[in-house]
PDB file as gemmi writes it, atoms N, CA and C in Angstrom:
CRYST1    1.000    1.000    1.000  90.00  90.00  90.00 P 1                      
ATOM      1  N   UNK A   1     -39.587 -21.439  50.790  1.00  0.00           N  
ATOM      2  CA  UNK A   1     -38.831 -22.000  49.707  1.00  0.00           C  
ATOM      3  C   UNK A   1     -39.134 -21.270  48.404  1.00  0.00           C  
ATOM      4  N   UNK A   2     -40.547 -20.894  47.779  1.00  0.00           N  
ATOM      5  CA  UNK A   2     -40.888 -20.209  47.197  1.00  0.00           C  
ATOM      6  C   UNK A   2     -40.148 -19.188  46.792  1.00  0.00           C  
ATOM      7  N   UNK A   3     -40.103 -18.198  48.571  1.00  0.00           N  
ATOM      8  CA  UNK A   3     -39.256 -16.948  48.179  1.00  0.00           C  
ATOM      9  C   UNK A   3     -37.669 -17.396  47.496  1.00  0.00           C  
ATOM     10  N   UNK A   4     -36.893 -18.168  48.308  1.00  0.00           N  
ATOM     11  CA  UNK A   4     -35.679 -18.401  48.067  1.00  0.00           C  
ATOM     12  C   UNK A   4     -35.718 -18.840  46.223  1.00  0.00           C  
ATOM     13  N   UNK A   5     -36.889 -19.406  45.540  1.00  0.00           N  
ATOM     14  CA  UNK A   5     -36.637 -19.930  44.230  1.00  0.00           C  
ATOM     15  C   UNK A   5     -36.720 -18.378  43.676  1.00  0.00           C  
ATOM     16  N   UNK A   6     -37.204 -16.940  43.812  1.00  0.00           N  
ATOM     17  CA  UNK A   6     -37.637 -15.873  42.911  1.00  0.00           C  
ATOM     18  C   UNK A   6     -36.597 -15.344  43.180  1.00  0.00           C  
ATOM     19  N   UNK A   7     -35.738 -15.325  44.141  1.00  0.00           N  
ATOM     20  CA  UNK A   7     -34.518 -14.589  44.929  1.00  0.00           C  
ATOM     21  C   UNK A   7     -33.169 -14.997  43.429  1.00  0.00           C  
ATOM     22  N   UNK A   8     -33.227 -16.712  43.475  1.00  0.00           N  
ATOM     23  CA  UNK A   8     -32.198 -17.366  42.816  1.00  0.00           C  
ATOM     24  C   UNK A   8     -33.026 -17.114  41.624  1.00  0.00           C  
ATOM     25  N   UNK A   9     -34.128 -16.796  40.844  1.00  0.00           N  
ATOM     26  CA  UNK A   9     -34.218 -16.540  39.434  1.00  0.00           C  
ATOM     27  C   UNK A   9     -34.170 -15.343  38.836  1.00  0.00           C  
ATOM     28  N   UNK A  10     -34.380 -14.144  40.229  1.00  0.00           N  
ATOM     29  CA  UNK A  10     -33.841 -12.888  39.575  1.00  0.00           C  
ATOM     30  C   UNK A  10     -32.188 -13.040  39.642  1.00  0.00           C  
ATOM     31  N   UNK A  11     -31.632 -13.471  40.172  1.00  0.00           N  
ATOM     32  CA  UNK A  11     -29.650 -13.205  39.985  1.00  0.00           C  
ATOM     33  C   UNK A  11     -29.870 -13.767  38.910  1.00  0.00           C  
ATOM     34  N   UNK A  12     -30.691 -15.019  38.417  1.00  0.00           N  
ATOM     35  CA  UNK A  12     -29.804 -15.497  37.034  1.00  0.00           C  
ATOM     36  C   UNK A  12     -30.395 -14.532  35.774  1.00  0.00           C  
ATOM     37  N   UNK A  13     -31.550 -14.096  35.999  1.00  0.00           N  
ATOM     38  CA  UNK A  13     -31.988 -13.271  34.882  1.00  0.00           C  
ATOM     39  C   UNK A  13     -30.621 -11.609  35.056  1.00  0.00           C  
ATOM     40  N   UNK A  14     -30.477 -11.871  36.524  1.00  0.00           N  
ATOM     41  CA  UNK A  14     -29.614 -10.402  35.999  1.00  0.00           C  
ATOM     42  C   UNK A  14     -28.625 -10.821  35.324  1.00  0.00           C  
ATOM     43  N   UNK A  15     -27.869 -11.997  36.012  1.00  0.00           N  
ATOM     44  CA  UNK A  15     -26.499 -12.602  34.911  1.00  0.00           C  
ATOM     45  C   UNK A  15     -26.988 -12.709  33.423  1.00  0.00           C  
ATOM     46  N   UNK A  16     -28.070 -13.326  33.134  1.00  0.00           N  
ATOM     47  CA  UNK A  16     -28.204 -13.259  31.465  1.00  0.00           C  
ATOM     48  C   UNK A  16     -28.403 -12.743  31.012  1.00  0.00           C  
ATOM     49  N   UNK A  17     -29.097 -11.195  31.439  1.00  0.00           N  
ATOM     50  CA  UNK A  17     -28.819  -9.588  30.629  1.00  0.00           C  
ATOM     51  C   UNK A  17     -27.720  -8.850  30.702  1.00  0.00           C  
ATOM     52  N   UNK A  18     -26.831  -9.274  31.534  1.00  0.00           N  
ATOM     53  CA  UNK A  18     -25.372  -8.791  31.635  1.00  0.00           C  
ATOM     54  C   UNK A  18     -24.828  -9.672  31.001  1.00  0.00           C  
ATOM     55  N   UNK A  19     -24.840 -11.111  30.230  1.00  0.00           N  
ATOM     56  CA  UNK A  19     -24.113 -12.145  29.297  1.00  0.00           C  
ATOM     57  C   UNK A  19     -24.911 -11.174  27.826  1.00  0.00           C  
ATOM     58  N   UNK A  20     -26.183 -10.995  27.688  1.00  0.00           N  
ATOM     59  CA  UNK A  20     -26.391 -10.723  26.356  1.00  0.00           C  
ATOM     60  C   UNK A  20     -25.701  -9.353  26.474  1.00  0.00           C  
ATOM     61  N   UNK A  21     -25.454  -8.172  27.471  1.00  0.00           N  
ATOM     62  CA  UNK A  21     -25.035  -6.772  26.734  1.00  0.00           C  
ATOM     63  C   UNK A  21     -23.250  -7.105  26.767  1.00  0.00           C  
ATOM     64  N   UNK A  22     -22.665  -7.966  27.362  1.00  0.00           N  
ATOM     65  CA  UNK A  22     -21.414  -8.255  26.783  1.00  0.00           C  
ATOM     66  C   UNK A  22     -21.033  -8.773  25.556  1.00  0.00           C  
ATOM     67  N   UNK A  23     -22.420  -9.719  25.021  1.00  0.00           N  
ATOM     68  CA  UNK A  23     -22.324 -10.372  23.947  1.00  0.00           C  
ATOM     69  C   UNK A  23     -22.759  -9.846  22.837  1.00  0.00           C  
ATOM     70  N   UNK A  24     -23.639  -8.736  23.181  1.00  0.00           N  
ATOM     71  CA  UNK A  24     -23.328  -7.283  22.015  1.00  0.00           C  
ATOM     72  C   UNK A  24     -21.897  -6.525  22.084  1.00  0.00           C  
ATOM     73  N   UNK A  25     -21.738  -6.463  22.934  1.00  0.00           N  
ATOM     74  CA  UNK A  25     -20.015  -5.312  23.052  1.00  0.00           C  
ATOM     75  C   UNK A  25     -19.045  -6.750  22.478  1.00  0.00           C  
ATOM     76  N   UNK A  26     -19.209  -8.023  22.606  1.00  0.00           N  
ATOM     77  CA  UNK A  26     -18.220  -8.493  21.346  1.00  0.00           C  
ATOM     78  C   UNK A  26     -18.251  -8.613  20.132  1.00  0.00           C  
ATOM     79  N   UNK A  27     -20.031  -8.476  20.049  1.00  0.00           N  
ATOM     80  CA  UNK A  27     -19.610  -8.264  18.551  1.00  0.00           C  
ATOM     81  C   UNK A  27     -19.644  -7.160  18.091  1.00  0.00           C  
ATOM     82  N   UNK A  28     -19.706  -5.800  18.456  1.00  0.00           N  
ATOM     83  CA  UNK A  28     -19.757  -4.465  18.037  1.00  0.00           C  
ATOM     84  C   UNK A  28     -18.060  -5.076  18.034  1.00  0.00           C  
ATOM     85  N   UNK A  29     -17.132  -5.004  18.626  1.00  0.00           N  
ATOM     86  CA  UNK A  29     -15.640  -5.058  18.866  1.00  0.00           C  
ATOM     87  C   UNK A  29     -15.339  -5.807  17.307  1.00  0.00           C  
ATOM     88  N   UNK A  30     -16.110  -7.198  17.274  1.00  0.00           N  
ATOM     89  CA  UNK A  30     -15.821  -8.215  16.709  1.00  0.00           C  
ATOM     90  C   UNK A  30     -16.054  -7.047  14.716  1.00  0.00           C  
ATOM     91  N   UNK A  31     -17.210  -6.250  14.911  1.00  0.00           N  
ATOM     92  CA  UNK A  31     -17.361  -5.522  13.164  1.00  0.00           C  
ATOM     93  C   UNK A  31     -16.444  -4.726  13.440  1.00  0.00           C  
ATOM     94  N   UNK A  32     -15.830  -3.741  14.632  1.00  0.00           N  
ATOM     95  CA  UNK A  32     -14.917  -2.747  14.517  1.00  0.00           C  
ATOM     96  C   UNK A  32     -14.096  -3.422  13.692  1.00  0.00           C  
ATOM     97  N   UNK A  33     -13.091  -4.567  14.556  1.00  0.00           N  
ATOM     98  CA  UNK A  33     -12.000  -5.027  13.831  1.00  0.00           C  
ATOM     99  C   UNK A  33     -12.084  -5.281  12.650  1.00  0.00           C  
ATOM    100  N   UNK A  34     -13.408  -6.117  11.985  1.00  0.00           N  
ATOM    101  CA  UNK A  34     -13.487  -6.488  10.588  1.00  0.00           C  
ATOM    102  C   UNK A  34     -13.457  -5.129   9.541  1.00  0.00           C  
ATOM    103  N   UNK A  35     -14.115  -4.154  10.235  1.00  0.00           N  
ATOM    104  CA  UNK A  35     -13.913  -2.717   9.470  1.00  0.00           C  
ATOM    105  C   UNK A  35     -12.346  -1.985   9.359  1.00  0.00           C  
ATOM    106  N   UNK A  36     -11.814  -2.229  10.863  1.00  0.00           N  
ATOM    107  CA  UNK A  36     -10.471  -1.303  10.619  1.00  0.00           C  
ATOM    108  C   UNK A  36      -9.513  -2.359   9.533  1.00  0.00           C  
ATOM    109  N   UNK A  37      -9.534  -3.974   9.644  1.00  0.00           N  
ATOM    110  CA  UNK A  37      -8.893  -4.731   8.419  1.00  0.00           C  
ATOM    111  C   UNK A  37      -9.381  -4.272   7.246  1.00  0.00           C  
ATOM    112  N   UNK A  38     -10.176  -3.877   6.763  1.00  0.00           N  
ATOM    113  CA  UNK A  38     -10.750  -3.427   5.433  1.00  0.00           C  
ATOM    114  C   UNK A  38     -10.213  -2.346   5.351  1.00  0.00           C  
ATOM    115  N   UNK A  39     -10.332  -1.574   6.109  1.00  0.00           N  
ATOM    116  CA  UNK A  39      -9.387  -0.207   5.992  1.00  0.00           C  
ATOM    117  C   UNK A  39      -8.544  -0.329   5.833  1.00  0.00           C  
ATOM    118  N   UNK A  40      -7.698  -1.335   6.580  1.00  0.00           N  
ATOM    119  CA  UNK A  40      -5.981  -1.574   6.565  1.00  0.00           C  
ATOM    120  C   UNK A  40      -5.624  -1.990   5.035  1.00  0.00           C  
ATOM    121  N   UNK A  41      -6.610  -2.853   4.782  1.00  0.00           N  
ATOM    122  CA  UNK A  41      -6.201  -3.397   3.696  1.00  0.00           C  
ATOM    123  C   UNK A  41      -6.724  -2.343   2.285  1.00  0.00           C  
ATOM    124  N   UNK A  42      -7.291  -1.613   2.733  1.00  0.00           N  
ATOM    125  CA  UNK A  42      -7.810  -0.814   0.897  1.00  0.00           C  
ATOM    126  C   UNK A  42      -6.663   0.336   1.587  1.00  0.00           C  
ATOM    127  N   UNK A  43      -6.308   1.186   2.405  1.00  0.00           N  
ATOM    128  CA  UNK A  43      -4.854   1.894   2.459  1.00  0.00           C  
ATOM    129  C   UNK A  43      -3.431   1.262   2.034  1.00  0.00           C  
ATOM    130  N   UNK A  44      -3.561   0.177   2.158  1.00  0.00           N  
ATOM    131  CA  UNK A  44      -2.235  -0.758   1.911  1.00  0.00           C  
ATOM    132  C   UNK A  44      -2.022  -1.053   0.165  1.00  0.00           C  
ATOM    133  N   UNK A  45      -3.467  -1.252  -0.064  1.00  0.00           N  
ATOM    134  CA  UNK A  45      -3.577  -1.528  -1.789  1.00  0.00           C  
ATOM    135  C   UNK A  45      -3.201   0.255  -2.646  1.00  0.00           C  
ATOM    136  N   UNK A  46      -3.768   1.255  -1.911  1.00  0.00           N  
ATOM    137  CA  UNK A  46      -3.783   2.503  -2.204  1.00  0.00           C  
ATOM    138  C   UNK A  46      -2.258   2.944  -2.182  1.00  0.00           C  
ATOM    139  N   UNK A  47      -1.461   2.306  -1.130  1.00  0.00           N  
ATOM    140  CA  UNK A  47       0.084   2.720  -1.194  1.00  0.00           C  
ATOM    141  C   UNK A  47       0.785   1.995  -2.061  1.00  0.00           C  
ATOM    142  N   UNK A  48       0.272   0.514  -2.588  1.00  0.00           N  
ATOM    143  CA  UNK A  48       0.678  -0.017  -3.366  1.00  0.00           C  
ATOM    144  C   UNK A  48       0.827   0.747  -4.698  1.00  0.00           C  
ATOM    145  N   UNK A  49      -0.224   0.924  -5.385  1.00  0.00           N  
ATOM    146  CA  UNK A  49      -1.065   1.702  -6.393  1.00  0.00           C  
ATOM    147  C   UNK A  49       0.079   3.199  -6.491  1.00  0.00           C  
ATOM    148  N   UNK A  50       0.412   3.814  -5.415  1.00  0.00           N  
ATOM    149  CA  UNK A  50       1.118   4.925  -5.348  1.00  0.00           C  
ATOM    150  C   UNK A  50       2.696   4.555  -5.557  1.00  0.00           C  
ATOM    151  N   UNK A  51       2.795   3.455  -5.371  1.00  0.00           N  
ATOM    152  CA  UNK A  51       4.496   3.484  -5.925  1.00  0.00           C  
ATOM    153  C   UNK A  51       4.879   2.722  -6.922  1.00  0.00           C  
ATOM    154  N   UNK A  52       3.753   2.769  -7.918  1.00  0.00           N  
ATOM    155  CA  UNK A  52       4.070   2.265  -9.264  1.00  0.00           C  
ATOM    156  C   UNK A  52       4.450   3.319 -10.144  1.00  0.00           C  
ATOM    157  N   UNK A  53       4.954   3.404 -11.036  1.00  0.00           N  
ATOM    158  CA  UNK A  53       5.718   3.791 -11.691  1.00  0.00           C  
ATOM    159  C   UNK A  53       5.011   4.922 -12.961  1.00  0.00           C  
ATOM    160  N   UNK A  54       3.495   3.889 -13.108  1.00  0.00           N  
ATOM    161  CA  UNK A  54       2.719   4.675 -13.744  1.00  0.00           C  
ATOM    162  C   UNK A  54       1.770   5.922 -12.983  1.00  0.00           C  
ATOM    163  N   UNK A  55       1.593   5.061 -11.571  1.00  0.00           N  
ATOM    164  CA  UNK A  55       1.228   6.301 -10.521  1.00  0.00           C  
ATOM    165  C   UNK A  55       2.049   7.712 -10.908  1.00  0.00           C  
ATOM    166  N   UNK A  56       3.339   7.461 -10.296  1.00  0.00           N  
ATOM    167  CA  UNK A  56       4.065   8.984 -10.195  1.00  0.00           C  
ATOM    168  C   UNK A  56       4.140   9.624 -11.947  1.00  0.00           C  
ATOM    169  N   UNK A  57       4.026   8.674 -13.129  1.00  0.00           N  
ATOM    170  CA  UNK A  57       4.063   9.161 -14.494  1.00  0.00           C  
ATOM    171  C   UNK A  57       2.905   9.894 -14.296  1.00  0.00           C  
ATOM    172  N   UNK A  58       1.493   9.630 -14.084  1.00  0.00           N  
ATOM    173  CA  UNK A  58       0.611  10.442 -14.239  1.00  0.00           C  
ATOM    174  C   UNK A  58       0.211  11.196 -13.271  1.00  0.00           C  
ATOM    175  N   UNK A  59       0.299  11.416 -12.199  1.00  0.00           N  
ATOM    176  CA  UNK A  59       0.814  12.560 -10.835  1.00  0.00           C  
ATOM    177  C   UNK A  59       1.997  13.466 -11.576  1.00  0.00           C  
ATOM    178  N   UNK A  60       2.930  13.235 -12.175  1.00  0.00           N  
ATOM    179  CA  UNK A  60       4.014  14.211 -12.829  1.00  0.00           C  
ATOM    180  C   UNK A  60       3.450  15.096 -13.800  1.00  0.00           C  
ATOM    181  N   UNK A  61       2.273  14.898 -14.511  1.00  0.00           N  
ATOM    182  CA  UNK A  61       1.306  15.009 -15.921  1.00  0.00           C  
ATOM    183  C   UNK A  61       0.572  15.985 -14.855  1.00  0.00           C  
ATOM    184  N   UNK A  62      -0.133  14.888 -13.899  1.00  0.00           N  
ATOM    185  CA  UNK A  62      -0.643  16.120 -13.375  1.00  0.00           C  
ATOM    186  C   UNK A  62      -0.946  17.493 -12.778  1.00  0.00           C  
ATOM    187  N   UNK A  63       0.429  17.512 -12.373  1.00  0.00           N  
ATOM    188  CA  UNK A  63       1.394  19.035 -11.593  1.00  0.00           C  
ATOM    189  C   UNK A  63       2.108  19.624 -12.399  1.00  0.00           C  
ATOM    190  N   UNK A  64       1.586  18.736 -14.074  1.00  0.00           N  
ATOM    191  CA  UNK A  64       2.630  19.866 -15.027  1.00  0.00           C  
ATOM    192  C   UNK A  64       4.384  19.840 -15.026  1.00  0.00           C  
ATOM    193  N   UNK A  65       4.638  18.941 -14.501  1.00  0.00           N  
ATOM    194  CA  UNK A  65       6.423  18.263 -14.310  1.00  0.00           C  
ATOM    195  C   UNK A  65       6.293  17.714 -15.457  1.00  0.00           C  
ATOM    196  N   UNK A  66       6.010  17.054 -16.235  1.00  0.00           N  
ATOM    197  CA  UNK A  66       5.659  16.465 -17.983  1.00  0.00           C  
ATOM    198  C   UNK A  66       4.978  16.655 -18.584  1.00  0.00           C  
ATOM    199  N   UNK A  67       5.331  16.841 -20.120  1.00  0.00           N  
ATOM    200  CA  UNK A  67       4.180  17.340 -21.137  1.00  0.00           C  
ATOM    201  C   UNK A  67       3.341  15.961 -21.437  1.00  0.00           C  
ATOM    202  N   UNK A  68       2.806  15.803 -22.161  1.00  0.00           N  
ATOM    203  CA  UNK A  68       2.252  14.788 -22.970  1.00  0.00           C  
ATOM    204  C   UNK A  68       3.304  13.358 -23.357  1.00  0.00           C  
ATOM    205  N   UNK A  69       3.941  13.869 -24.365  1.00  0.00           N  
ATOM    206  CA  UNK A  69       5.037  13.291 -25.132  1.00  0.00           C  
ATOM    207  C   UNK A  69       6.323  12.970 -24.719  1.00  0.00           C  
ATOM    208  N   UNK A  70       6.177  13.506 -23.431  1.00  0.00           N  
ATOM    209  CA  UNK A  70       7.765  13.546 -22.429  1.00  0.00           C  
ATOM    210  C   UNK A  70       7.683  12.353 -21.423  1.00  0.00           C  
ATOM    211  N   UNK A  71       8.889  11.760 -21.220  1.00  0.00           N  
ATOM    212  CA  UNK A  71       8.962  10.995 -19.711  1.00  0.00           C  
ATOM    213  C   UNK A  71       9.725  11.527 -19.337  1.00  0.00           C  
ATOM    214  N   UNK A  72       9.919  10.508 -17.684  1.00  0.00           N  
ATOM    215  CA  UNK A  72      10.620  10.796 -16.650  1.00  0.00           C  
ATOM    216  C   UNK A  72      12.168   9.898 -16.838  1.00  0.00           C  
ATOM    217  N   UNK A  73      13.029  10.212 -16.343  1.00  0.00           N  
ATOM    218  CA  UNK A  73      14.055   9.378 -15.966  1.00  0.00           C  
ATOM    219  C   UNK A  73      15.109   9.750 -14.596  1.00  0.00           C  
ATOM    220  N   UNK A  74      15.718   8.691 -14.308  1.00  0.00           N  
ATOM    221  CA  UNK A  74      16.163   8.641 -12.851  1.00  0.00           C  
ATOM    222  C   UNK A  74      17.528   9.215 -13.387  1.00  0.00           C  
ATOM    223  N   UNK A  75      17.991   9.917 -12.386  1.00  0.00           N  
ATOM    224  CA  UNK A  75      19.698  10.612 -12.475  1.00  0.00           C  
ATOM    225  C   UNK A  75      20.161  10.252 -10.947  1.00  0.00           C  
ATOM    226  N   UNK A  76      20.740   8.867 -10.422  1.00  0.00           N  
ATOM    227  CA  UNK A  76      21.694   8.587  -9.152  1.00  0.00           C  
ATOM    228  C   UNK A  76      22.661   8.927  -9.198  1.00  0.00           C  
ATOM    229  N   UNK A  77      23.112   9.221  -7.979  1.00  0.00           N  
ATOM    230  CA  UNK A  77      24.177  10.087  -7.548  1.00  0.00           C  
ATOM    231  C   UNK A  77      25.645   8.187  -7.784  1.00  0.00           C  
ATOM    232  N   UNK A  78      26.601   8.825  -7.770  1.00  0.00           N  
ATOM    233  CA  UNK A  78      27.571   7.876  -7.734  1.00  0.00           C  
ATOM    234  C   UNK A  78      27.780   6.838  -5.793  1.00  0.00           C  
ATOM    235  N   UNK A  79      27.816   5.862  -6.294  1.00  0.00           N  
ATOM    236  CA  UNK A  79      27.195   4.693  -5.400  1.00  0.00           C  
ATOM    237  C   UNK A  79      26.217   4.516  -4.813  1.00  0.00           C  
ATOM    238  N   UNK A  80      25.264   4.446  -5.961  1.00  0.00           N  
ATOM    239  CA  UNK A  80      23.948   4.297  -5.666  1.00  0.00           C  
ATOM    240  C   UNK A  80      23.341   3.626  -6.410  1.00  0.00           C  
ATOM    241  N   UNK A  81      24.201   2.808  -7.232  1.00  0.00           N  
ATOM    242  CA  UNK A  81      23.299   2.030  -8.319  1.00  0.00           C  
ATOM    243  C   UNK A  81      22.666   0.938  -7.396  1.00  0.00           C  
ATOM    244  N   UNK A  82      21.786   0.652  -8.557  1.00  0.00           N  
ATOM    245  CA  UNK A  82      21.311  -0.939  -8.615  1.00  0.00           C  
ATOM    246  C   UNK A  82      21.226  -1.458  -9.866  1.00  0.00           C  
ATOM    247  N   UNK A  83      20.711  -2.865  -9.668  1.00  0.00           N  
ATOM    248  CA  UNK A  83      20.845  -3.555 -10.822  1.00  0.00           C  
ATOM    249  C   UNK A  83      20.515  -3.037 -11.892  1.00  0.00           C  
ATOM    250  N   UNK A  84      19.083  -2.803 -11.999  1.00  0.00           N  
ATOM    251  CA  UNK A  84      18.670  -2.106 -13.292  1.00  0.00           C  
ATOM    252  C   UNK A  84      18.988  -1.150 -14.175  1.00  0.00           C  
ATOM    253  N   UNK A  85      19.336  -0.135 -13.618  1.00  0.00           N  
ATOM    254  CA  UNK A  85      19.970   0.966 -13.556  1.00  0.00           C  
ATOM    255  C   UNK A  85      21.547   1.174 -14.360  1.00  0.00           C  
ATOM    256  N   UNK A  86      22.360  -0.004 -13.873  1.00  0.00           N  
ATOM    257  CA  UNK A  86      23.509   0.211 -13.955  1.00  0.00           C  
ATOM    258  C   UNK A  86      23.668  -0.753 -15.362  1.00  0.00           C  
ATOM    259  N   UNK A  87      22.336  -2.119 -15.328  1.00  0.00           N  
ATOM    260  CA  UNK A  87      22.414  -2.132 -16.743  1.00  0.00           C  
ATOM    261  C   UNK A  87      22.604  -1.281 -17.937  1.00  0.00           C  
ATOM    262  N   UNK A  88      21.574  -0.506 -17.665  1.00  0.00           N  
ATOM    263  CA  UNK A  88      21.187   0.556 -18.759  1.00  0.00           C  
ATOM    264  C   UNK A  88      22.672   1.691 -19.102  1.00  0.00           C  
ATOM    265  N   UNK A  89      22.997   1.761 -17.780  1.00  0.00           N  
ATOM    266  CA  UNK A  89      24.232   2.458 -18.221  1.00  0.00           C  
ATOM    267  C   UNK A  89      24.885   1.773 -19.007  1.00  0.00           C  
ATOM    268  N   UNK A  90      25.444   0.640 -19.004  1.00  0.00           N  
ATOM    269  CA  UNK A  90      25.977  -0.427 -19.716  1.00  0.00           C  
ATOM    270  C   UNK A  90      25.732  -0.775 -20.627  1.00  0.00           C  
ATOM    271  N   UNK A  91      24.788  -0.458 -21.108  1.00  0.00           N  
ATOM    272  CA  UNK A  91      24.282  -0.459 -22.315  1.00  0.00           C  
ATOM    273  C   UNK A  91      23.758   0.763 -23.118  1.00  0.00           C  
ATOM    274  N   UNK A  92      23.902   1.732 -22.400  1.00  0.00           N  
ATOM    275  CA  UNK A  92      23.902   3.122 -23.487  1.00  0.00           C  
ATOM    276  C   UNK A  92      25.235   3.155 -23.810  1.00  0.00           C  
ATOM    277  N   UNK A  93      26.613   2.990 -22.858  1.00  0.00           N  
ATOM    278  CA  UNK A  93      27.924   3.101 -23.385  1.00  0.00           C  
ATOM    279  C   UNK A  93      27.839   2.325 -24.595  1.00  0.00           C  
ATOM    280  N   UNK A  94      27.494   0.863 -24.731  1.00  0.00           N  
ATOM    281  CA  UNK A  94      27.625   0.608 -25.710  1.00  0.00           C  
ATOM    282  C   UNK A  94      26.936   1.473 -26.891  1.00  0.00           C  
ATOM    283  N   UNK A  95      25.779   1.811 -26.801  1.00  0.00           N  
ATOM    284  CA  UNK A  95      25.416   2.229 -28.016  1.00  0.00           C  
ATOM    285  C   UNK A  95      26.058   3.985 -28.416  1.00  0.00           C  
ATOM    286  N   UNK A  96      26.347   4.579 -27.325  1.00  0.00           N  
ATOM    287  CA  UNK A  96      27.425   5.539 -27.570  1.00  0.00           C  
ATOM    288  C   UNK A  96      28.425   5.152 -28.575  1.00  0.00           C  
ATOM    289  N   UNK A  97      29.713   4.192 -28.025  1.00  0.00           N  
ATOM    290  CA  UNK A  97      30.195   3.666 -28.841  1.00  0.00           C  
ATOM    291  C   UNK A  97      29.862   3.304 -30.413  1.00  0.00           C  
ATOM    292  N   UNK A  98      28.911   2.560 -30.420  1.00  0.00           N  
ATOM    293  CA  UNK A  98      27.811   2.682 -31.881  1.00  0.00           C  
ATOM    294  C   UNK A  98      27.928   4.168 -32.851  1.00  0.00           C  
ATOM    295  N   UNK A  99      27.821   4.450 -32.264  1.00  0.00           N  
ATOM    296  CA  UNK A  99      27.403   5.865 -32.960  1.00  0.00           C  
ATOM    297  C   UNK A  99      27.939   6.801 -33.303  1.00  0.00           C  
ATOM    298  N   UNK A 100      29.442   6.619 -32.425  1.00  0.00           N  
ATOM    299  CA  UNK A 100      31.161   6.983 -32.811  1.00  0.00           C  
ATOM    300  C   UNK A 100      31.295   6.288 -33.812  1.00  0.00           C  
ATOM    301  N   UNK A 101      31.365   5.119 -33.507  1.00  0.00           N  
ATOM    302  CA  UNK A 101      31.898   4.148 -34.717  1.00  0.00           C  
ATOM    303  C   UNK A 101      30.984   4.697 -35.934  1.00  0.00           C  
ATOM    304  N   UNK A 102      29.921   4.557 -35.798  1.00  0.00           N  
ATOM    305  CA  UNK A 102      28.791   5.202 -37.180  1.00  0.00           C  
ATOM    306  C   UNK A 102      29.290   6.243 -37.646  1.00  0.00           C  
ATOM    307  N   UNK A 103      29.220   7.025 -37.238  1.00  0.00           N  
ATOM    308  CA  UNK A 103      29.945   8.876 -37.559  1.00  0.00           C  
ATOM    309  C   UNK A 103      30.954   8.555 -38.005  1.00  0.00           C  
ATOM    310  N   UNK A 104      32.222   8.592 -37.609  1.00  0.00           N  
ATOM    311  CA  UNK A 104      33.283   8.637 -37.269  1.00  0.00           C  
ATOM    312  C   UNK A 104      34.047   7.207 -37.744  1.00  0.00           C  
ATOM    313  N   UNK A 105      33.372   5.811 -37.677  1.00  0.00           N  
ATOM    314  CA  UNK A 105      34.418   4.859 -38.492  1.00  0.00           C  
ATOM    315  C   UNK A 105      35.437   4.438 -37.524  1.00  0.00           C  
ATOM    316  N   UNK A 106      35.735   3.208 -37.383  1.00  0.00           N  
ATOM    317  CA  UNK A 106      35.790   2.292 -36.586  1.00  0.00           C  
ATOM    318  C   UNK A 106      38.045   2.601 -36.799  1.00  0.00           C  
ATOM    319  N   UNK A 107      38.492   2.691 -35.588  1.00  0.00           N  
ATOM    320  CA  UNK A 107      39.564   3.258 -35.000  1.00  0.00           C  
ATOM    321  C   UNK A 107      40.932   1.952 -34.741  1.00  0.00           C  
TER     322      UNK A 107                                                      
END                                                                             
């Protein structure tokens, strides 16, 4: 009986060093993932960061596409507006207009 109890306590000692090296490989798995989300997430903030507006202003500064004192502005092709955009058109005509009328005296 003896033998049969050392027989049944080595299988369980082998099962519980094969439960603890699985239970390292989940949590090695378990920091991978927490690392590649951190990654995901500081690349995601970094692409954010890249399509602001002041991003590409000072990337343009930096390749020498703008001086100091200069900006940028958008030129769309016809049907391609959007909202913003097509404000502004709408409102430089007006001040075009303005400025006929100024010069030139109201018609």
């Amino acid at each position: 009986m003896s033998l049969a109890g050392l027989v049944l306590a080595a299988a369980f000692v082998g099962i519980t060093v094969q439960a603890n090296a699985i239970a390292r490989e989940i949590a090695g798995y378990h920091a991978d993932i927490t690392a590649a989300q951190a990654e995901q997430a500081a690349r995601t903030a970094h692409i954010a960061d890249q399509q602001t507006p002041d991003y590409v202003r000072e990337k343009a500064r930096d390749y020498g596409y703008i001086g100091v004192n200069e900006s940028l502005i958008a030129v769309e092709r016809n049907g391609q507006t959007t909202g913003p955009s097509s404000e502004a058109v709408s409102s430089s005509v007006s001040r075009i207009t303005r400025w006929v009328a100024f010069f030139f005296g109201t018609r």
